[in-house]
N, C-alpha and C positions, 0 to 999 in steps of 0.2 A: 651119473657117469663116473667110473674110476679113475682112480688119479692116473693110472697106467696110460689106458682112452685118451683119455684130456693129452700126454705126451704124445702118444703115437701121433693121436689131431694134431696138433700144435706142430709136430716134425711132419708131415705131411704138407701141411700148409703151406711151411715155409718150402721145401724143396719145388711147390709147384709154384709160388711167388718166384722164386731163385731161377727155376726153366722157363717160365714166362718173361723174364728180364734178361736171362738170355739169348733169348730168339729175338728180343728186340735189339738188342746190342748187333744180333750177325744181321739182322734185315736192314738197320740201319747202315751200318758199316761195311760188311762183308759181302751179302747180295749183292750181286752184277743187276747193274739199273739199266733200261733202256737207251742207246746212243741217244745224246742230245743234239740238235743243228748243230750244224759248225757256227762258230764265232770267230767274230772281227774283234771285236772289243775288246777281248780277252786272249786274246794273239797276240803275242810281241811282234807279230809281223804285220797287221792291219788287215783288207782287200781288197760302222760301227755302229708334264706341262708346263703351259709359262704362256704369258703372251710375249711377243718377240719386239724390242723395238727397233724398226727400221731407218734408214740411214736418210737425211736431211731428203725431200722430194718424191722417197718410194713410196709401192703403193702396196697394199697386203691381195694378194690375189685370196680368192673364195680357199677356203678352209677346207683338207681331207677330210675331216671328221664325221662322223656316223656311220650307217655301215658299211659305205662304201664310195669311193669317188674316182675321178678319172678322166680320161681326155676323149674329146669328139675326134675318130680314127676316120677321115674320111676315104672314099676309094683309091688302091693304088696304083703307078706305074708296075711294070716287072723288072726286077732287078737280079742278078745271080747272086745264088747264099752257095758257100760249101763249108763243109765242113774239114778244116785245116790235120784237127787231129783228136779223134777220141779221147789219147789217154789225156791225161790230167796233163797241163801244163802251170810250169810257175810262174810265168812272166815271158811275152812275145817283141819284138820291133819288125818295121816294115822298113825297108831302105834299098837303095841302087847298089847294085854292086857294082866294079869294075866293068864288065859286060856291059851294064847298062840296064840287064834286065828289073823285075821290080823281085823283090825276095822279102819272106818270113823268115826271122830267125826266131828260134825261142827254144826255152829249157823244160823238157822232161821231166815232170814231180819226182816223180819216181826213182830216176837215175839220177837225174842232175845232169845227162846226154845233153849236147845241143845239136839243133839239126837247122837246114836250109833249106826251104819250100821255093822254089823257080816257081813265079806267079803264069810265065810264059810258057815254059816247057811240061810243068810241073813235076818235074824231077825233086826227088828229096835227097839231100845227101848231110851225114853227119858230120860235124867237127869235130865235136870235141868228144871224148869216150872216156872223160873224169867221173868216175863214179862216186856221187852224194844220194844217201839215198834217206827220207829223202828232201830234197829242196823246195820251204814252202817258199821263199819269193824271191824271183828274179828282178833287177831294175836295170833296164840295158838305157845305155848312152845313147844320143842322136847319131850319131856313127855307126851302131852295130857292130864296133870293133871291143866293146869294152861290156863290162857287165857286175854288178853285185850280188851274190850267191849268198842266201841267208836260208841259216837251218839250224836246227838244234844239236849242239854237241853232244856224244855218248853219256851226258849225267842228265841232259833229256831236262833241264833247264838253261844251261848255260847258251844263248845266243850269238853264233856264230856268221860274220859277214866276211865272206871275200872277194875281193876286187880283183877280177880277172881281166884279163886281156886277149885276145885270141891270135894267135900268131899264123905264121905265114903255114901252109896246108902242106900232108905229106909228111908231118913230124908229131909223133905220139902227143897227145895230152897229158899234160903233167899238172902238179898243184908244187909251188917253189914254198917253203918256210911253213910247211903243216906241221902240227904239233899233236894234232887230233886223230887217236885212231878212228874212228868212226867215218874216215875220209880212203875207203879200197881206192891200192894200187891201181891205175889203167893197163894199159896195151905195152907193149915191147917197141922201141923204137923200129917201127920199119915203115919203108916209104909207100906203103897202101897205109897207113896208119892215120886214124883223121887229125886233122892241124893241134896245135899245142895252145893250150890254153895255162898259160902265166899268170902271173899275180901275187899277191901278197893278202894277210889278217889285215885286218883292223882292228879296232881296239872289238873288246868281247861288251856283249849286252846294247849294242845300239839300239836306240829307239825308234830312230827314225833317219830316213836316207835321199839324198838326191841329188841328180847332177844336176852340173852346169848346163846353159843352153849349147856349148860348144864341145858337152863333150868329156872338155879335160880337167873337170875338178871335179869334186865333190862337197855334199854342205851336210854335215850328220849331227844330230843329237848325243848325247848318254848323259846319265848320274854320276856324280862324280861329288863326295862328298854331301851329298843332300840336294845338289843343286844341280839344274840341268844346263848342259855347257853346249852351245852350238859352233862346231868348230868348221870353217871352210879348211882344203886341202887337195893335193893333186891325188889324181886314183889311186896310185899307191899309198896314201896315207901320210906323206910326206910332207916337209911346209907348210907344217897346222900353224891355223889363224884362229885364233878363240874369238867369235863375234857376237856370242849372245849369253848369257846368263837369265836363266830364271829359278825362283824358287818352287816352281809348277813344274810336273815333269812329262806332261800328254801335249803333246806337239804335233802337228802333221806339216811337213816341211815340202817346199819346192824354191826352183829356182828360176824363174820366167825371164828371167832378163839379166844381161850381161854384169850390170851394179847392182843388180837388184836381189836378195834373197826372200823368203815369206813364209812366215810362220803363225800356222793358226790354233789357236787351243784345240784338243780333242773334243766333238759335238757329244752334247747329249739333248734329250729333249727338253730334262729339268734346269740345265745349266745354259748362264750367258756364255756367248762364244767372240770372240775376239781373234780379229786377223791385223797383223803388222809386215811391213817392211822394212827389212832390214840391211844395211847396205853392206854388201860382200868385202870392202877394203876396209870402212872406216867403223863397220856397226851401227851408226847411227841409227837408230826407230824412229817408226814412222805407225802412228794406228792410223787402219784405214778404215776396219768396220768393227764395232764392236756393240757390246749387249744386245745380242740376238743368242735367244735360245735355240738350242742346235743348229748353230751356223757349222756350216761345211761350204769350201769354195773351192774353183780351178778358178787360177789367175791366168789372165791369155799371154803368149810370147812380149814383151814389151811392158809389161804389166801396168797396159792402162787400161785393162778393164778385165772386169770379175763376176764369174757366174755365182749365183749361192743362194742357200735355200735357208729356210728358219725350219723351227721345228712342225708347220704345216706343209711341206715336204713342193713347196710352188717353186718354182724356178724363176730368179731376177737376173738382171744384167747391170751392174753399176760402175759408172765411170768414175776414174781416179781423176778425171782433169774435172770434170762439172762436179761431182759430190753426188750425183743421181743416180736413180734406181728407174726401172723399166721391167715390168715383169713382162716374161712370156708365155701367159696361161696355161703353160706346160707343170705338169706334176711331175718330178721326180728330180734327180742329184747330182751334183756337179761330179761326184767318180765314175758320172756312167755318160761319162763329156770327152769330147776332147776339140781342143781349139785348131784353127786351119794356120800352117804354119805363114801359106801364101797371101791371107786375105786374115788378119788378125782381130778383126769384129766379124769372124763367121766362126760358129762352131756345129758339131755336131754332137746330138745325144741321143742313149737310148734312152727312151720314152717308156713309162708302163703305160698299157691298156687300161689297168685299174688299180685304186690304190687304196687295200685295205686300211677301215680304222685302225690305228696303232700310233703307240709312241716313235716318233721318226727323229734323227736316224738311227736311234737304239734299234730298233726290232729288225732292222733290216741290217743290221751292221751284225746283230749276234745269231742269223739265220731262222729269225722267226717268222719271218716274211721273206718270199720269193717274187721278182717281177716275169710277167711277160712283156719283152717289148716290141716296140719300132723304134724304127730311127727317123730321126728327126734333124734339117738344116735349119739353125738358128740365126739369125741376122742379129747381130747384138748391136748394132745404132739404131733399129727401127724396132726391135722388139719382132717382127715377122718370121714366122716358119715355117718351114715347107716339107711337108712329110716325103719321106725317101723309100722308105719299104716296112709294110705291118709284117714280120718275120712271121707271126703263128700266121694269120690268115693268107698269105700269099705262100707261103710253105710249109703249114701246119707244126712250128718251131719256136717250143717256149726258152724264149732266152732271156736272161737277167744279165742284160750286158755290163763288164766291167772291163777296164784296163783297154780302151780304144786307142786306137794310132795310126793316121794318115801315111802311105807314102808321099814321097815328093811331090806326083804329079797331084795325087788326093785325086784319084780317081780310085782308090781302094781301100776301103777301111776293114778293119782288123779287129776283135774282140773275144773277149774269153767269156763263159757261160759261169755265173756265178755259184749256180746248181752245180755244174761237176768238174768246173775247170778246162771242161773241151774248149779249143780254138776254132772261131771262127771267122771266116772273111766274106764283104760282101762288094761286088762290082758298084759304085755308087755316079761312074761317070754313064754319059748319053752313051755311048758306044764298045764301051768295056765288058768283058769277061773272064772269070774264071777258068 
């Protein structure tokens, strides 16, 4: 072979090493990959092995694990299921209005619109005509009058929360002290105009949000310096009380009780999880459950007592006065619960039919696992439950229910579909209808 040859080869080689590295540079990089599930995890807005140890008296129910497990769905009543609203919602409440009648309120993904569902008439009518578009999570007050609006600012990182308030009807929707274009003008003041929704920021990047039971505070997380700061304060932001410091900054936050605030680690399956009480005047901590891997709980109104699961995905009940546990051989998670405001040891949840092996609540929080449920009334003194409606079998309806809410009477419960964010409601008393 010529010295020539030998060059030519040699420069040949290399230009087809050089286009082979990069087509791998653009397949890696530059190729559009297929949508992945949505994720909670990985949301700044939430919707997320090990053996688990349980708390002084519990008892570990039978294990999800292998390829499949799940709950005995015995035959049902009939109950009415409707469908509230296709499009995507970001957060719903049920509550009395004036009238008296029973009403949905909840916020539009899309716009960030809020509307009013008449459970009686079924009339829909809008409020508010602030356009966010769009709004991944709503967190409305026990009132219905008040609301937190969180979405991503136009740098499509920055964390935006605003605390609105809804004013009296007949007066355009406005947003007061915006700074953000990414928040379109509404409507022209005129008296067909839907009611005015007020408010103020809050600070940027919260992590986590929730009101008071009455309403008129709020209890939020953020970073601040390295360290996560949990501050109580009125809805507008004002009268901050700094009552928590940690150097950990995955929180998931509520407020069950008037002194009481509660703050639990973010679950994973490989990690212990730790839930505390924190008191809203003075701070003082309080652990109530802790080294359980992938704890997640709902603490009930009054916060004496606590649904929560470990990382085998069973459903307990444990009392803050006794120190005990009581399972309810129920499979699935305290987000897909909600407690009875009038009877404070009853809750209800959705239920899966079955519960694929997987790491819990990772797979199910990053959308790698979808449930079909029922619902299910839980007696938390006695551990007993009573099935309320199999939603696919008695109306052919796969729903992963999350974000449940009683009205007053709790004769109607409310929930959104985890698959696509539609709202749903189901008649749950003896004589009630949609």
């Amino acid at each position: 072979m010529s010295k020539r040859t030998k060059i030519i080869l040699t420069v040949v080689i290399i230009l087809i090493v050089l286009i082979l590295a990069g087509l791998g540079i653009w397949y890696f990089f530059f190729q559009s990959k297929p949508a992945s599930p949505s994720t909670t995890s990985s949301s700044p807005f939430g919707p997320g092995a090990g053996t688990a140890t349980l708390p002084s008296g519990s008892q570990n129910p039978n294990s999800v694990s292998g390829s499949s497990g799940g709950n005995n769905l015995p035959s049902v009543i009939q109950n009415p299921l409707v469908e509230l609203s296709a499009t995507p919602v970001a957060g719903a409440g049920i509550y009395t209005s004036k009238t008296g009648s029973t009403t949905v309120r909840y916020v539009d993904r899309g716009t960030g619109h809020i509307y009013d569902i008449n459970l009686v008439s079924g009339a829909v009518a809008q409020v508010s005509a602030t356009t966010i578009s769009p709004v991944y999570q709503a967190i409305w007050a026990s009132t219905g009058q008040s609301v937190v609006l969180r979405y991503l600012a136009s740098d499509g990182v920055t964390v935006k929360s605003y605390s609105a308030t809804l004013g009296a009807p007949n007066f355009a929707a406005t947003m007061s002290g915006s700074a953000d274009s990414s928040i379109a003008s509404s409507t022209t003041q005129t008296s067909a105009s839907p009611g005015a929704l007020m408010g103020s920021f809050l600070p940027d990047d919260i992590d986590a949000i929730a009101y008071s039971p009455a309403g008129t505070k709020i209890f939020y997380t953020n970073l601040i310096n390295g360290r996560e700061e949990g501050v109580t304060a009125n809805t507008d932001g004002t009268k901050k009380l700094q009552i928590f410091d940690s150097p950990t900054s995955e929180w998931s936050l509520a407020w069950p009780a008037t002194s009481e605030t509660a703050v639990t680690t973010k679950p994973s399956y490989i990690a212990p999880g730790y839930l505390y009480f924190i008191n809203a005047t003075t701070g003082n901590k309080q652990k109530i459950l802790g080294n359980i891997n992938g704890l997640t709980d709902l603490v009930n109104p009054g916060a004496t007592e606590i649904a929560y699961t470990d990382n085998t995905n069973n459903l307990s009940i444990y009392s803050v006065k006794s120190g005990q546990s009581i399972p309810t051989g129920l499979a699935t998670l305290p987000e897909k619960c909600v407690w009875s405001q009038k009877n404070t040891s009853m809750l209800y949840c959705g239920v899966p039919t079955s519960v694929p092996a997987g790491n819990y609540p990772d797979d199910w929080y990053q959308g790698l696992v979808l449930f079909t449920d029922s619902i299910y009334k839980i007696n938390a003194t006695t551990g007993t439950t009573t099935l309320i409606s199999n939603l696919s079998a008695q109306y052919g309806k796969d729903i992963d229910a999350i974000n449940l809410a009683l009205n007053k009477n709790e004769d109607h419960l409310i929930f959104m579909n985890k698959a696509d964010y539609s709202l749903w409601g189901l008649a749950i008393g003896t004589s009630t209808t949609f």
